[in-house]
C-alpha positions in Angstrom: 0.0 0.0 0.0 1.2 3.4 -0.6 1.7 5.8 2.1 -0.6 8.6 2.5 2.0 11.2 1.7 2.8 10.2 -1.7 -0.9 9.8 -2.3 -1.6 13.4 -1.6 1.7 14.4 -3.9 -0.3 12.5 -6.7 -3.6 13.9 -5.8 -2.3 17.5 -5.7 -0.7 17.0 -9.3 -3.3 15.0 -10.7 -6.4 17.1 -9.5 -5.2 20.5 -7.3 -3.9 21.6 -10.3 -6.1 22.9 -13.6 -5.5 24.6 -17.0 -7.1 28.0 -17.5 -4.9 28.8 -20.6 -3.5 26.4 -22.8 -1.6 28.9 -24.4 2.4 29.3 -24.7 2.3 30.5 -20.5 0.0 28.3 -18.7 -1.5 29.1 -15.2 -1.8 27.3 -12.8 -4.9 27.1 -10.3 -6.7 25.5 -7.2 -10.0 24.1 -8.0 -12.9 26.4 -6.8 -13.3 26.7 -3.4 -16.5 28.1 -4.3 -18.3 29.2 -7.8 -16.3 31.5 -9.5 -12.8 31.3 -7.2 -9.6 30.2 -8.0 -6.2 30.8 -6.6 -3.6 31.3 -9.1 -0.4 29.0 -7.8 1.6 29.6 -10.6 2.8 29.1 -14.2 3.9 26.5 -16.7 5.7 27.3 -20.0 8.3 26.4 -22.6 10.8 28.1 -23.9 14.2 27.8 -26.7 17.2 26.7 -25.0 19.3 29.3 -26.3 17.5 32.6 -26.2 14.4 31.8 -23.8 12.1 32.5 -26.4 8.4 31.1 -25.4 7.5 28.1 -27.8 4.4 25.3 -27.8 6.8 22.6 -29.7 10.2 21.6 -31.5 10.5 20.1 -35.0 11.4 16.6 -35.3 15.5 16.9 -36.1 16.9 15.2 -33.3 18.4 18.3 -32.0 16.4 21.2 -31.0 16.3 21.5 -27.8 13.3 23.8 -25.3 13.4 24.3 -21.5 10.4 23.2 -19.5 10.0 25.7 -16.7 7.3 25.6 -14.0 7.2 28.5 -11.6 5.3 28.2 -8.4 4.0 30.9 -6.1 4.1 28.7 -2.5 3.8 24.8 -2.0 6.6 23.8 -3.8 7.6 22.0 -1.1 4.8 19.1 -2.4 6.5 18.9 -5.9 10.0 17.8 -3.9 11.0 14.5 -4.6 9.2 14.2 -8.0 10.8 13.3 -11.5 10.1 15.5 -15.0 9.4 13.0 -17.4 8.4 12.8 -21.2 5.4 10.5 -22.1 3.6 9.7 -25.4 0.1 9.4 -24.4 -0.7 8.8 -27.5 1.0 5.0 -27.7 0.3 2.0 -26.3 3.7 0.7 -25.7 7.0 2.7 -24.8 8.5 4.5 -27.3 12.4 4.9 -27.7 14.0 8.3 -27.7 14.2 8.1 -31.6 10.3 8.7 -31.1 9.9 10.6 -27.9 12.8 12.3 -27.5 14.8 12.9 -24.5 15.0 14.8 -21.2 19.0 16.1 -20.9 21.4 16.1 -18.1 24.0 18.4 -19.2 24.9 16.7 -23.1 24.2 13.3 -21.4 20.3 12.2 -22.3 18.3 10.8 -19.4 14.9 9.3 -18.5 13.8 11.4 -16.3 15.3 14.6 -14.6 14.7 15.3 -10.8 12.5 18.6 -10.2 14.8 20.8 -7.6 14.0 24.7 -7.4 16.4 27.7 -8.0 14.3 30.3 -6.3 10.3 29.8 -7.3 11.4 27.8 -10.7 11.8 24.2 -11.8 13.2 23.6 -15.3 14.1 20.8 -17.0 16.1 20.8 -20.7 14.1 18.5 -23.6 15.6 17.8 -26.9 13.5 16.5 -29.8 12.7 13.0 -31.4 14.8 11.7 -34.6 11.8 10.8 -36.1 8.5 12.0 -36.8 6.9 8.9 -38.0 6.6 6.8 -34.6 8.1 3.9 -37.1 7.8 0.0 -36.4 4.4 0.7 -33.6 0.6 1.1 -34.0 1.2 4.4 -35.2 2.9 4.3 -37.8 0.8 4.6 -40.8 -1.7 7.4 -39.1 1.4 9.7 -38.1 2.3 9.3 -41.8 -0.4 11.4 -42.8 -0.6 13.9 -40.1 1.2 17.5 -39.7 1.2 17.6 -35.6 1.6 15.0 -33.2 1.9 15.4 -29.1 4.1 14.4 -26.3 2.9 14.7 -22.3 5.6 16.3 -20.0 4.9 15.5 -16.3 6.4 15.7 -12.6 4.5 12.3 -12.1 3.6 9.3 -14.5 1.7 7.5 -11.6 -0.1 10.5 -11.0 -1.3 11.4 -14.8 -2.4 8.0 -15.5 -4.3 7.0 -12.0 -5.8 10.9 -12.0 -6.7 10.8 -16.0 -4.9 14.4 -16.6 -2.0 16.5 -16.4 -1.4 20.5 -15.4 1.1 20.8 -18.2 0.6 21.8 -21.5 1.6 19.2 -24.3 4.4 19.4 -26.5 3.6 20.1 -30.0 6.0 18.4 -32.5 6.2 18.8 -36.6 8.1 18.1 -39.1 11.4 20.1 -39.8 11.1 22.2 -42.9 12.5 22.0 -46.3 14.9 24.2 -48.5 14.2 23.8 -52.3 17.5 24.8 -54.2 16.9 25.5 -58.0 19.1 24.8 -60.8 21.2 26.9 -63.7 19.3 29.2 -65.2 16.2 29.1 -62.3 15.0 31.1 -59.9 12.5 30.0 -56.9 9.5 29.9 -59.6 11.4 26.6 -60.9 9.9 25.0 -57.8 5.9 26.0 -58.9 4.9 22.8 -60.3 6.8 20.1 -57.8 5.6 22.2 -54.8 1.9 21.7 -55.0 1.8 17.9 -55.3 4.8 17.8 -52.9 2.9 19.9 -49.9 -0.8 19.0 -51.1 -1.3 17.5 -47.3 0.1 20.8 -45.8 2.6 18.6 -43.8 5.8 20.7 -44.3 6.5 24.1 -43.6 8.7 25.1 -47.3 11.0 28.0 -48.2 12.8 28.6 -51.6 16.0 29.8 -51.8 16.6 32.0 -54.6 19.9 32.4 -55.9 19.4 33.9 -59.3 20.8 37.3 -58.3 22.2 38.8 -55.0 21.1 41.6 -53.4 22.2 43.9 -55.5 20.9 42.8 -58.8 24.2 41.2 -59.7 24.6 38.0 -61.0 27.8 36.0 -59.5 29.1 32.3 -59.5 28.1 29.5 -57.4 30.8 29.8 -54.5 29.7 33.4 -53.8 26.3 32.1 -53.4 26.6 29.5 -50.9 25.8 32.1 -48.7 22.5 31.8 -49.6 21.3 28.8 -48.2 23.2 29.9 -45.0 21.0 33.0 -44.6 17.7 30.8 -46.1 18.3 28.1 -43.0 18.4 31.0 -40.6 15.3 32.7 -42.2 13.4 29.3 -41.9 14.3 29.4 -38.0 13.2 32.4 -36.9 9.9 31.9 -38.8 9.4 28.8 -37.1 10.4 30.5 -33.7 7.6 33.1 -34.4 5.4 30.2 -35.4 6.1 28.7 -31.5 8.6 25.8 -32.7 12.1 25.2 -31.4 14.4 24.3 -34.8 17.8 23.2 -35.0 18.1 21.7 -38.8 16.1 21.5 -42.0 15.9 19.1 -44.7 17.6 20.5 -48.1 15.5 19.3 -51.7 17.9 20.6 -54.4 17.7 19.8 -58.1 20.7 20.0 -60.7 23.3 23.1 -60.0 21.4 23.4 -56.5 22.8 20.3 -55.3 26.4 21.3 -55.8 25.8 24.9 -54.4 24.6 22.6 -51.5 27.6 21.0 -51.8 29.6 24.4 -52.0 28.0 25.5 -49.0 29.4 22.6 -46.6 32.4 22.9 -48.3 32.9 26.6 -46.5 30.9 26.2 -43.7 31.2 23.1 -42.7 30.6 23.0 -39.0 27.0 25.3 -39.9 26.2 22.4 -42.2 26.5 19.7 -40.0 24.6 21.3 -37.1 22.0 23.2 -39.6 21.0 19.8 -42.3 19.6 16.9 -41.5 19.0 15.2 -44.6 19.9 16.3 -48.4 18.2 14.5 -51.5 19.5 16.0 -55.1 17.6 15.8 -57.9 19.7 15.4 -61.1 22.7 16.8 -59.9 26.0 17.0 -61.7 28.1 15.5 -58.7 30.9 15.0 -61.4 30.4 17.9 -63.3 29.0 17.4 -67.0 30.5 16.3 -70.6 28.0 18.9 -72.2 29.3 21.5 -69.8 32.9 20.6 -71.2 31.5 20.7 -74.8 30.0 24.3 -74.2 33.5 25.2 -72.7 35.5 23.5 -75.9 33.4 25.9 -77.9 34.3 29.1 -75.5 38.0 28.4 -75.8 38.2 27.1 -79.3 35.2 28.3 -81.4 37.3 28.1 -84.7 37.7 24.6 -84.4 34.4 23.7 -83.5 32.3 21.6 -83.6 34.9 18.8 -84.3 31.9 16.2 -84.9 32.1 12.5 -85.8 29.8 13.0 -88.6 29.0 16.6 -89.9 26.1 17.1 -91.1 25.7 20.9 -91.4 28.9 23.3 -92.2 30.4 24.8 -88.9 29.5 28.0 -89.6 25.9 27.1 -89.0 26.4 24.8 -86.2 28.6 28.0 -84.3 26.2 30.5 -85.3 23.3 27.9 -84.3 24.7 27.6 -80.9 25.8 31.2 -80.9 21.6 31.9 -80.9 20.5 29.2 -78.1 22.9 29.7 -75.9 23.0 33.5 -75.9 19.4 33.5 -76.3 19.1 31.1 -72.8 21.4 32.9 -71.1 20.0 36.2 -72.2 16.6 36.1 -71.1 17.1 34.1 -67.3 18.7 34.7 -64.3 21.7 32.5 -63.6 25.0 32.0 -61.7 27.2 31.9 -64.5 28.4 35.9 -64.2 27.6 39.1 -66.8 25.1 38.6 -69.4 24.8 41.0 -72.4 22.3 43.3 -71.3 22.0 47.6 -71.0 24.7 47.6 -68.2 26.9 45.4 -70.2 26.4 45.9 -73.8 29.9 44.5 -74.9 29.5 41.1 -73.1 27.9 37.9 -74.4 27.2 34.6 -72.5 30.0 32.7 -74.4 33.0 35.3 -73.2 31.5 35.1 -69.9 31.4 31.2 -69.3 34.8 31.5 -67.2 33.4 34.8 -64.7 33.7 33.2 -61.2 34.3 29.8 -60.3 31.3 28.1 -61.8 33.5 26.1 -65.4 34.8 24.2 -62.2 31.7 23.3 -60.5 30.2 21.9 -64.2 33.2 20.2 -65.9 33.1 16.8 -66.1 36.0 15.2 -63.3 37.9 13.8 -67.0 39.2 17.9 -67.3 40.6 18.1 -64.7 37.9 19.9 -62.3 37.8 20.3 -58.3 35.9 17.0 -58.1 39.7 15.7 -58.6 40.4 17.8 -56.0 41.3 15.6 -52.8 40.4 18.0 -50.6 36.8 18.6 -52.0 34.4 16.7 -49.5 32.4 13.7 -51.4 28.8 13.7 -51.1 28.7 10.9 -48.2 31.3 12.4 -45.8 29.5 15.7 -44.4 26.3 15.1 -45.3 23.3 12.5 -45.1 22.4 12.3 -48.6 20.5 10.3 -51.5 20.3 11.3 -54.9 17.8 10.8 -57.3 18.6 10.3 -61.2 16.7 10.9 -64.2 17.8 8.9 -67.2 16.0 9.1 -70.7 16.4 5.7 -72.6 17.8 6.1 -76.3 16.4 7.3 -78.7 13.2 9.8 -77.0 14.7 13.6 -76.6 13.2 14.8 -73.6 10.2 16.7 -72.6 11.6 20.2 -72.0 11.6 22.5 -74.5 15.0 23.5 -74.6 16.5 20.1 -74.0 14.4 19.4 -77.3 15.7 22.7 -79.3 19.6 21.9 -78.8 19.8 18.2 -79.6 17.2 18.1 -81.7 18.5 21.6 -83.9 21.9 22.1 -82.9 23.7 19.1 -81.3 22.7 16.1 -83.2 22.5 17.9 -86.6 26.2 19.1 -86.1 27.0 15.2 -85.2 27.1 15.0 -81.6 25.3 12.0 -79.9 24.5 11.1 -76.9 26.8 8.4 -77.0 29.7 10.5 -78.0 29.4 13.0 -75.6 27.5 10.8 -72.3 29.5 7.5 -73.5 27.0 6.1 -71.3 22.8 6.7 -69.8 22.0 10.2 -69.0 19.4 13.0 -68.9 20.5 14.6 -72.4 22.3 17.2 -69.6 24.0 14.9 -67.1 25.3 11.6 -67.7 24.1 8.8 -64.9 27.7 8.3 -63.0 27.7 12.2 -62.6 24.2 11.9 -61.3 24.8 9.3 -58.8 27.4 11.2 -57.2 29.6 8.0 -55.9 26.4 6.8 -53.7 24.9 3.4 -54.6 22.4 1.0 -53.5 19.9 2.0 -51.6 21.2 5.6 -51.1 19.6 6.1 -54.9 16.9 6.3 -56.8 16.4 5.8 -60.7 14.0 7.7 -62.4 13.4 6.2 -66.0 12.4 7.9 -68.8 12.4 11.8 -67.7 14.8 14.3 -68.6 17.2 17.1 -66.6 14.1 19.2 -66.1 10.8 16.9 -66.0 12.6 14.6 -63.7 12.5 17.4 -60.9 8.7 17.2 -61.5 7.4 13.8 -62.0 5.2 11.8 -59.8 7.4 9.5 -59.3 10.3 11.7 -57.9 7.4 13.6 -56.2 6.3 10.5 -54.3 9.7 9.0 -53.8 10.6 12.0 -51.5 7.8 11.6 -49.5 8.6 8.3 -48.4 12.6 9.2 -48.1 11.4 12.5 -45.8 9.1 9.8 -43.5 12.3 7.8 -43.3 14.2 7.1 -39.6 17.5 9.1 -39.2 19.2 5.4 -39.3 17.1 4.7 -42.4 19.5 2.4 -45.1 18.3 4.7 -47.3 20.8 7.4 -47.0 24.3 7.6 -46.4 26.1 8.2 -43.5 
């Protein structure tokens, strides 16, 4: 039998203590003594561990962490000898910190936390689940589909379950957000037609990272733009802080030059990018650089001499002045990385001479020239990140979907000679060849994505769906690497 004085401990938590605001600061009150009284006792709320901001939840990333503070006006004394605790009322059976995250001790995660007052305050330090998805219980196919989920904190599991309630306010947890990275030649409207069947459930809280231009209106090269997602992570945080969630890291979607100014980004900032991304899924991304890259740059540094084709079909002067038109006429009308375009400021310049402003010749050559993905001390993909890659391949003989992929095989590359086969040597997108794509990750850590091009692969259903399940997956999902 339990002794009278623990009874009453239980009985005071479990009914001497009601809600009358379940918003972010939570009072605390007697029962009515009579209609219409109450006696306020104190307060309940949570806050971010670093700034003491007041928060209602914490995304799912495994490492934001909020304090649990619980102020008292007078009978602490009744609270002494009690343990904070984390409990998923939710489940049926007990769920591993991967799922319910964990109370902290210092850097050392514990079970339960003893409560002990500095003054008229009790806190205790929680860091979030791994996982979302309550994987491998009864669970797991609802949490699947739904954007919140809830975890009790309490001074007394005895108490909660034999008095059927709790004085403090549940934690609220979500999913962490995404990035979306565009390609060459995008902006953020490249992301219009994935993000809607992506998001149609409302489950993840999105942000598009433009890096078409800086603030200025100039256009630079990649490495001066990893910057960019820096500032975009940041932005996401604070907007989730306002929104009452704790975040730590976000989950980075990029497609084609996005990945590698991912990439680029981790390569500077290294230390940010391990704390700031959890997970990073590229969408046809030239890991290796790309062979048509090194044919565009062939023709910047030796126009007279090309094309040098296997078979001609057309005489050089109209394959140069054919290419002359697409490129500068692609280059000309969008935004990109790639450095001055002719325009009013900069009459004089074209898109050919400019190829080599900035860095960005080395981010797209092929490894075979020579590029910094030789470079030993260029991080691969698996070392700094947690990352799977999906690839688009487009069997021979179809030509793509996109319009432009369409206009320079179909009316400049192929009639001039070039093939995919002498230029790929092997499957690709008509952009990117497959190796390139895959990045040095294999197995499970990819996906292949049959019959889409560079730009309709970002798009499909297929991709679509794909990172939905990848997203749901455990951190220690076999799916990624690391």
């Amino acid at each position: 039998m339990k002794d009278s004085s623990e009874f009453k401990v239980k009985r005071k938590m479990g009914h001497g203590l009601t809600l009358m605001n379940t918003e972010l600061n939570v009072e605390l009150r007697t029962p009515p003594v009579n209609e219409g009284a109450t006696k306020n006792i104190g307060q309940f709320k949570m806050v971010t561990d670093d700034d003491q901001t007041p928060v209602h939840g914490v995304v799912t990333d495994g490492a934001a962490k909020i304090r649990l503070q619980l102020t008292i006006k007078y009978g602490k004394e009744a609270l002494s000898g009690l343990n904070w605790q984390i409990i998923d009322t939710q489940a049926l059976e007990p769920m591993p910190s991967a799922i319910r995250g964990t109370l902290m001790n210092g850097e050392n995660p514990v079970e339960s936390v003893p409560v002990v007052f500095n003054g008229n305050t009790a806190e205790a330090v929680y860091r979030a689940p791994e996982n979302f998805v309550r994987w491998q219980t009864t669970e797991e196919d609802n949490d699947k589909e739904l954007p919140y989920r809830y975890l009790q904190p309490t001074l007394d599991i005895s108490a909660y379950f034999q008095n059927g309630g709790d004085p403090l306010t549940q934690i609220r947890l979500r999913r962490p957000p995404v990035i979306l990275v565009h390609g060459l030649w995008g902006s953020r409207e490249a992301w219009d037609e994935f993000e809607p069947g992506f998001n149609s459930d409302g489950l993840y809280d999105i942000l598009r990272v433009d890096y078409s231009e800086d603030e200025e209106g100039q256009v630079r090269s990649v490495a001066d733009h990893a910057y960019k997602l820096e500032l975009g992570i940041i932005e996401k945080r604070k907007a989730l802080i306002r929104q009452g969630f704790a975040a730590t890291k976000v989950d980075v979607i990029a497609h084609s030059l996005g990945g590698l100014l991912t990439r680029e980004y981790c390569q500077q900032y290294n230390a940010e990018c391990q704390k700031r991304i959890r997970r990073f899924i590229t969408i046809a991304t030239p890991h290796f650089g790309s062979e048509l890259a090194d044919l565009l740059l062939v023709y910047r540094d030796d126009r007279d001499n090309f094309p040098n084709p296997f078979t001609l079909t057309l005489p050089p002067s109209t394959c140069q002045n054919r290419l002359d038109l697409f490129v500068n006429g692609v280059f000309g009308k969008l935004e990109h990385p790639i450095g001055p375009i002719k325009s009013d400021e900069n009459p004089e310049g074209s898109a050919i001479d400019d190829l080599a402003t900035g860095r960005l010749p080395d981010f797209i050559q092929s490894s075979t020239t020579g590029s910094r993905w030789s470079d030993p001390g260029y991080l691969p993909i698996s070392e700094n990140l947690s990352a799977h890659v999906i690839v688009g391949e487009l069997p021979e003989p179809l030509n793509g979907r996109s319009l432009d992929i369409i206009i320079l095989w179909n009316n400049i590359l192929e009639p001039c000679g070039f093939t995919r086969m002498n230029v790929f040597g092997e499957g690709n997108d008509r952009i990117v060849g497959a190796t390139s794509q895959y990045g040095g990750l294999m197995g499970d850590n990819t996906t292949l994505n049959n019959f889409e091009d560079h730009f309709t692969v970002r798009n499909s259903s297929e991709t679509v769906d794909e990172i939905k399940i990848l997203l749901n997956e455990p951190l220690n999902s076999g799916k990624f690497s690391q």
